[in-house]
C-alpha positions in Angstrom: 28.3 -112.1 39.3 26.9 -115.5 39.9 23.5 -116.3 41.3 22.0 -119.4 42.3 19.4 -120.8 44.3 18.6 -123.6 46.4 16.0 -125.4 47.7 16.5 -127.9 50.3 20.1 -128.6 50.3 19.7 -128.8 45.9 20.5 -126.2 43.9 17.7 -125.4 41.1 18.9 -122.3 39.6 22.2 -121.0 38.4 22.8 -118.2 36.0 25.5 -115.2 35.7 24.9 -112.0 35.4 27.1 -109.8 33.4 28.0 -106.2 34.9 30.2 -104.2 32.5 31.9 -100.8 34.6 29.6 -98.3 34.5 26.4 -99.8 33.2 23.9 -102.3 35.0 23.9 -105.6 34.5 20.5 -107.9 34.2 19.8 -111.6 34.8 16.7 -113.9 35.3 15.7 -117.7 35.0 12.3 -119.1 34.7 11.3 -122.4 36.6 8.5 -124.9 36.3 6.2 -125.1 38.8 7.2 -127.8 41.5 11.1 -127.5 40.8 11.2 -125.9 44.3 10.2 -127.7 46.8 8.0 -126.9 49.7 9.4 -125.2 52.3 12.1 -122.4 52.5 14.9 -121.5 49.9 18.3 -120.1 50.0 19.7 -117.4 47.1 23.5 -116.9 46.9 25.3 -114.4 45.3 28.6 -114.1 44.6 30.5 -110.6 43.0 33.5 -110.0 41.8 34.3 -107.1 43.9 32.9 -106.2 47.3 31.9 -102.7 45.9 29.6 -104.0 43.2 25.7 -103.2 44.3 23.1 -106.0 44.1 19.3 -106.1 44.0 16.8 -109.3 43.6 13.4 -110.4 43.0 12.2 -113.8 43.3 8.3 -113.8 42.0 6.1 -117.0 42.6 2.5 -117.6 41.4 0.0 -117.6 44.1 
């Protein structure tokens, strides 16, 4: 799979995630603070096959 993320028509993030059959596959990135801009953010992800299950959490300091 394929995450990224962006934030005001720029992506910020990018990273793969690796999903071998049968076992789950993990991913993250760490930011600094600011390189999101104010405002809303998209997150796309992109699988290899449409049966392949997905789950995310974006975190942000208060």
């Amino acid at each position: 799979m394929d995450v990224t993320m962006e934030s005001q028509g720029y992506q910020v993030a990018g990273f793969p995630v690796h999903c071998p059959v049968g076992t789950p596959g993990t991913g993250s990135v760490v930011m600094d603070a600011g390189v999101v801009r104010s405002g809303s953010f998209t997150i796309g992800v992109e699988a290899s096959d449409d049966s392949i299950r997905w789950a995310l959490t974006v975190t942000q300091p208060e």
